[in-house]
C-alpha positions as CSV (number, residue, x, y, z in Angstrom):
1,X,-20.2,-15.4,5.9
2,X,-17.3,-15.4,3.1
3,X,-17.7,-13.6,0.2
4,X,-17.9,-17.5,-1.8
5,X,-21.0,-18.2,0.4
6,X,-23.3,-15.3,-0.3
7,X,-25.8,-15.3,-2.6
8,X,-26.1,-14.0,-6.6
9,X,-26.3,-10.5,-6.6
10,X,-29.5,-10.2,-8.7
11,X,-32.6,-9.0,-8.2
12,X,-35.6,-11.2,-6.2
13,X,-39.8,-10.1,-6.6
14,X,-42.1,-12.8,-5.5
15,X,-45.2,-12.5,-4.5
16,X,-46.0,-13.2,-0.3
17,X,-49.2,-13.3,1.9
18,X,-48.9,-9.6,2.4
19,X,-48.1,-8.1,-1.0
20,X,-44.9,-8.0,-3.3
21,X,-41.9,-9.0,-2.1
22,X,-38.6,-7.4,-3.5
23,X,-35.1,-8.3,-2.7
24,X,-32.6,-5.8,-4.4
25,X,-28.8,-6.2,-3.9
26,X,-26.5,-3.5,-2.9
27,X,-24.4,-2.5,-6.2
28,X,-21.9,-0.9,-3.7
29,X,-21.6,-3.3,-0.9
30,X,-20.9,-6.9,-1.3
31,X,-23.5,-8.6,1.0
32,X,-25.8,-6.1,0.9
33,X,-29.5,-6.2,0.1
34,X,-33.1,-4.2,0.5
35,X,-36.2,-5.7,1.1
36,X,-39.5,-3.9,0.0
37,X,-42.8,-5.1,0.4
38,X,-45.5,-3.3,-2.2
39,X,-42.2,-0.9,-2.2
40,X,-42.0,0.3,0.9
41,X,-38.3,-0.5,2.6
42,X,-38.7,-3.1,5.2
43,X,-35.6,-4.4,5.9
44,X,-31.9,-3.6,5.2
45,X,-28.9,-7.1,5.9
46,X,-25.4,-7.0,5.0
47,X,-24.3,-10.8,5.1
48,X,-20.8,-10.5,4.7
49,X,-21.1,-7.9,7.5
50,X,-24.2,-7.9,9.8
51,X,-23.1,-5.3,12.2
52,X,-23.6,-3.1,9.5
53,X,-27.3,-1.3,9.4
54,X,-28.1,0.9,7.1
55,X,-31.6,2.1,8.6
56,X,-31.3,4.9,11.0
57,X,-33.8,3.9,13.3
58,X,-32.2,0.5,13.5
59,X,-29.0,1.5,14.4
60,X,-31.3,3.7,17.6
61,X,-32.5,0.0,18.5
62,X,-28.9,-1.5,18.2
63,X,-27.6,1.1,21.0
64,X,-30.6,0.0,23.2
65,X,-29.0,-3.5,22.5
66,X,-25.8,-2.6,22.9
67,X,-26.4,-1.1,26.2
68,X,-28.9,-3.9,27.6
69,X,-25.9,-5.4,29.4
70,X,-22.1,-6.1,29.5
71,X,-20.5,-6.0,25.8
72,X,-20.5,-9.6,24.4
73,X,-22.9,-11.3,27.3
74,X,-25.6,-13.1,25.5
75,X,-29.4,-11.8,25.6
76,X,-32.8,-13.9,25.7
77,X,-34.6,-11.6,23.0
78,X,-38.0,-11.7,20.9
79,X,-38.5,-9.8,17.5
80,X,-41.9,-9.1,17.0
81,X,-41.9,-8.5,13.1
82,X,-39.3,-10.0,10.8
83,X,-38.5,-8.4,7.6
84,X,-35.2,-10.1,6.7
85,X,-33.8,-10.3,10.2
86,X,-31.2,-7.5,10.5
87,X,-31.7,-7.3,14.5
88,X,-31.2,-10.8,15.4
89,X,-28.5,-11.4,12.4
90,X,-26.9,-8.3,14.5
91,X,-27.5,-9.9,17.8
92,X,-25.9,-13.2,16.6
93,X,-22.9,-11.2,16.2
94,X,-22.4,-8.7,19.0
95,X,-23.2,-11.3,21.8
96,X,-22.3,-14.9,20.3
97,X,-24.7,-17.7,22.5
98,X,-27.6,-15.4,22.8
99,X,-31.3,-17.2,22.3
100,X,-33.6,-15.6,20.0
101,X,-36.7,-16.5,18.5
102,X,-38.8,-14.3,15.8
103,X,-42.3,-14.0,14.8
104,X,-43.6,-13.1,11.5
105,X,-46.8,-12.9,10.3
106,X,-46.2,-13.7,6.6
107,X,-45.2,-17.1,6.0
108,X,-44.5,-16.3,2.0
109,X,-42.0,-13.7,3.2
110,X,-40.2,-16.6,5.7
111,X,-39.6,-18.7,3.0
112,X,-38.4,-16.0,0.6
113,X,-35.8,-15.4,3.5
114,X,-34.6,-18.5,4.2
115,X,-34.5,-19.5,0.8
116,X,-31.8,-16.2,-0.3
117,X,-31.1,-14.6,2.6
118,X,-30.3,-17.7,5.3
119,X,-30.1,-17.0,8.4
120,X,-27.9,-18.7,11.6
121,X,-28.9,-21.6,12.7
122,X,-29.2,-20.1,16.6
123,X,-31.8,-17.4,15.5
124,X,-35.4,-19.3,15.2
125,X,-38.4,-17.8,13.0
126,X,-42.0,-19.2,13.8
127,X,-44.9,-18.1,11.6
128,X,-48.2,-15.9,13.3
129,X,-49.8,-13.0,15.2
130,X,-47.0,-10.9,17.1
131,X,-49.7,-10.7,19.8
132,X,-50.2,-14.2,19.8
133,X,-47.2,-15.1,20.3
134,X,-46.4,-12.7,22.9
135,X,-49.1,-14.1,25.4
136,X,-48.0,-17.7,25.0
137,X,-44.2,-16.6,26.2
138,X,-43.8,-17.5,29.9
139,X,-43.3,-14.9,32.2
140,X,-39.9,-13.7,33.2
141,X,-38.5,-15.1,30.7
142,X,-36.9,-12.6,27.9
143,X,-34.5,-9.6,28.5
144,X,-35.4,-8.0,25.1
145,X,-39.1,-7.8,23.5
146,X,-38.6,-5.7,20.2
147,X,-41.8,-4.7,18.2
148,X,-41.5,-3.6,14.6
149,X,-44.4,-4.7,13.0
150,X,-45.8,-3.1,10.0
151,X,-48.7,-4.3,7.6
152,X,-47.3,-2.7,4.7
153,X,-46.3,1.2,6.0
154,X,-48.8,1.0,9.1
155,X,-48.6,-0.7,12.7
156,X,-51.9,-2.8,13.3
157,X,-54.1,-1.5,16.3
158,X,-53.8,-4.3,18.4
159,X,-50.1,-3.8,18.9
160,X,-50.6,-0.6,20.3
161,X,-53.0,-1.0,23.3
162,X,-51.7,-1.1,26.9
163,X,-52.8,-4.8,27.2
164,X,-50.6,-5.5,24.4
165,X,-47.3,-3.4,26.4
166,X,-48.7,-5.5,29.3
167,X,-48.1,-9.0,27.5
168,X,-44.7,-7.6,27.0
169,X,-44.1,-6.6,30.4
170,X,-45.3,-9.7,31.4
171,X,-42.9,-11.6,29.2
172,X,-39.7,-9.6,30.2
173,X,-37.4,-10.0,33.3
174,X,-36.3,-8.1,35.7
175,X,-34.5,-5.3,34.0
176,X,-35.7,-6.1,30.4
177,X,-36.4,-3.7,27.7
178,X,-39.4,-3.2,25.4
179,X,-38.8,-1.5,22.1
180,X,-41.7,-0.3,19.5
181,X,-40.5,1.0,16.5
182,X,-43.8,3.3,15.3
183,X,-43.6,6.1,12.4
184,X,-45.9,9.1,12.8
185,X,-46.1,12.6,11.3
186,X,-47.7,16.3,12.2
187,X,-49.5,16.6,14.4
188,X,-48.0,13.3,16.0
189,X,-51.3,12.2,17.9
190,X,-50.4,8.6,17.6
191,X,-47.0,9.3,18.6
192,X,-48.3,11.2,21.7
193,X,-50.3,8.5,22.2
194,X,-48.5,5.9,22.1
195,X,-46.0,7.5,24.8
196,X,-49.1,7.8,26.9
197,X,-49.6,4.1,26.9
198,X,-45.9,3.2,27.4
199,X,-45.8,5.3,30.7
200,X,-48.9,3.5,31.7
201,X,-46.8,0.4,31.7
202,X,-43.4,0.6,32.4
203,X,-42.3,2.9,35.7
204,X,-39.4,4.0,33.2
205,X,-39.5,5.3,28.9
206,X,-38.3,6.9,26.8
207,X,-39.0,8.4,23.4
208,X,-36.1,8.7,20.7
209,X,-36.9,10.5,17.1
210,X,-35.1,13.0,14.7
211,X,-35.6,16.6,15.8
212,X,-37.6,17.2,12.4
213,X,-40.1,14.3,13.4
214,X,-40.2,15.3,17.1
215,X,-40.9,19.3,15.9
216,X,-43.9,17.9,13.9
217,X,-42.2,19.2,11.1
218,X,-42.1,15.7,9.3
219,X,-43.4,12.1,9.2
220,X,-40.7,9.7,10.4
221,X,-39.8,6.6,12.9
222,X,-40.1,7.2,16.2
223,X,-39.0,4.5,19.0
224,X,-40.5,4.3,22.3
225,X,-38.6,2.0,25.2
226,X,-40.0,0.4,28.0
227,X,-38.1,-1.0,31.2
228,X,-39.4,-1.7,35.1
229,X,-35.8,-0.2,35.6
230,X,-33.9,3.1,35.0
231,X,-32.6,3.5,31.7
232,X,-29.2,4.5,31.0
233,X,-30.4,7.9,29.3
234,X,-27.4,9.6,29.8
235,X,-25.3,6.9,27.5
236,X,-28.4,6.4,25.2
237,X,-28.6,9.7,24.8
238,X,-24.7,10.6,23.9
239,X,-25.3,7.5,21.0
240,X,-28.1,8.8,19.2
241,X,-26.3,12.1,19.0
242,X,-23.2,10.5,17.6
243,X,-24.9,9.0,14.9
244,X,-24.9,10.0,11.2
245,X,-28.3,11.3,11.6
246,X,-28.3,12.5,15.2
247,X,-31.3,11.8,17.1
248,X,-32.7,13.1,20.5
249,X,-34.1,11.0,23.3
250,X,-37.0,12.6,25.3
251,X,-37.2,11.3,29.6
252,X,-38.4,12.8,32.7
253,X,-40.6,16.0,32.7
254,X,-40.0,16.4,28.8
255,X,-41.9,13.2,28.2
256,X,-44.5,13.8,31.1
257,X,-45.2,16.6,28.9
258,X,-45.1,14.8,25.1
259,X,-48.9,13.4,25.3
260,X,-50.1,17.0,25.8
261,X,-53.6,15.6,27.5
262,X,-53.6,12.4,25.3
263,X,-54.8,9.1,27.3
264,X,-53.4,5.7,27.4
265,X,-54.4,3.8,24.5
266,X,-56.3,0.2,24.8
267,X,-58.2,-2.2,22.8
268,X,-61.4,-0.2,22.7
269,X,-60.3,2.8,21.2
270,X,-57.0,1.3,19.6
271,X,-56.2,2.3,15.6
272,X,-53.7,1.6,12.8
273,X,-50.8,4.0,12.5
274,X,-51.6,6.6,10.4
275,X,-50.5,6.0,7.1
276,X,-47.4,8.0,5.7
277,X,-48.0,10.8,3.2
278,X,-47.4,10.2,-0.7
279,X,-43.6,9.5,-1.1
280,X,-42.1,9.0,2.5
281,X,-40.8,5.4,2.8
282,X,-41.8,4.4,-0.9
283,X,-39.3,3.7,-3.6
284,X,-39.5,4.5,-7.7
């Protein structure tokens, strides 16, 4: 996008299904703006540069991307959760031609988007239940299913069963990749968890966090990848390392031990994230 085309930098708050939306530009970077809801960061674009993302635990999910296949060859993928589109906007970029379709539940928040914030024309946004739409995608048919859902700071239960991760499964092809972005803190029983229920799915996870969130010494993000094929976890791992904020990725008899006796979650027994502690992903 030229710098003519983007948008006044001033500030947006508008009220959507879910809460208050706020979209605040980025003094230092043209192109650049944060999306809150009830001001909690959800999303973070830079128009004039989408490869550029500013969340940490996105950039994690942009090497899972990056890595899903040959540089530039385009991807089937579906982005459970919205925000302001930073993965597909990123997508659209890396690997020109690649289909992708988004689901959000808050319809207020789409038309916020598209009304400041466009995005391309190849990148499609429908309007519902992430769960929803998940079980009406044909089987075989996606090589990316990426969950980041949040109702305000906390993932809703039924997103985090194993007949959920089995809709996904379902969905993916041969060699696709499942993604949950999930945030957790001491003594990380959901995380834990939620491992347990990924490995009850896909023959082959992984768990990727910040040693300070993994040590149960903080609340943080914490991404958990799914595949019915062997990950490259030797290239994954050597990215999240690299990063500005180095992260580690947990496989093999380190994640066999991570539930520490926790079951497989389903619908019965399935819960909200816990919610984060006073002050973690809020802003003044």
């Amino acid at each position: 996008m030229s710098d003519d085309a983007l948008p006044e930098a001033v500030p947006v708050e508008r009220p959507v299904d879910l809460g208050t939306a706020k979209l605040m530009p980025d003094l230092d970077r043209d192109g650049g703006w944060l999306l809150t809801l009830d001001g909690t960061p959800q999303s973070y674009v830079d128009l004039a540069d989408p490869t550029h993302l500013e969340f940490e635990y996105v950039q994690r999910i942009a090497h899972l991307l990056d890595t899903a296949a040959p540089a530039g060859e385009p991807l089937d993928a579906l982005h459970l959760g919205g925000g302001a589109l930073t993965l597909p906007r990123y997508l659209a970029t890396t690997r020109p031609g690649s289909r992708q379709h988004v689901v959000e539940i808050d319809g207020a928040l789409v038309r916020l988007i598209a009304d400041r914030l466009p995005w391309p024309p190849e990148i499609t946004v429908g309007v519902g239940d992430a769960r929803e739409a998940l079980a009406a995608v044909a089987p075989g048919t996606v090589d990316l299913v990426v969950a980041d859902v949040f109702h305000g700071s906390r993932t809703p239960a039924h997103l985090t069963s194993v007949e959920f991760l089995r809709l996904a499964a379902t969905a993916l092809r041969p060699g696709g990749r499942y993604a949950a972005n999930l945030a957790d803190g001491p003594p990380l029983a959901f995380a834990r968890a939620q491992a347990a229920t990924v490995r009850e799915v896909f023959p082959y996870s992984c768990l990727v966090a910040e040693p300070g969130v993994l040590r149960g010494r903080r609340y943080g993000n914490v991404l958990l990848v799914g595949s019915d094929r062997p990950l490259p976890a030797g290239e994954l791992a050597r990215r999240f390392a690299a990063d500005a904020f180095p992260a580690r990725l947990v496989e093999g008899e380190d994640l066999d031990a991570f539930p520490a006796g926790r079951g497989a979650t389903t619908d019965a027994d399935a819960e909200d994230s816990p919610p984060p502690p006073p002050g973690a992903f809020t802003l003044s």
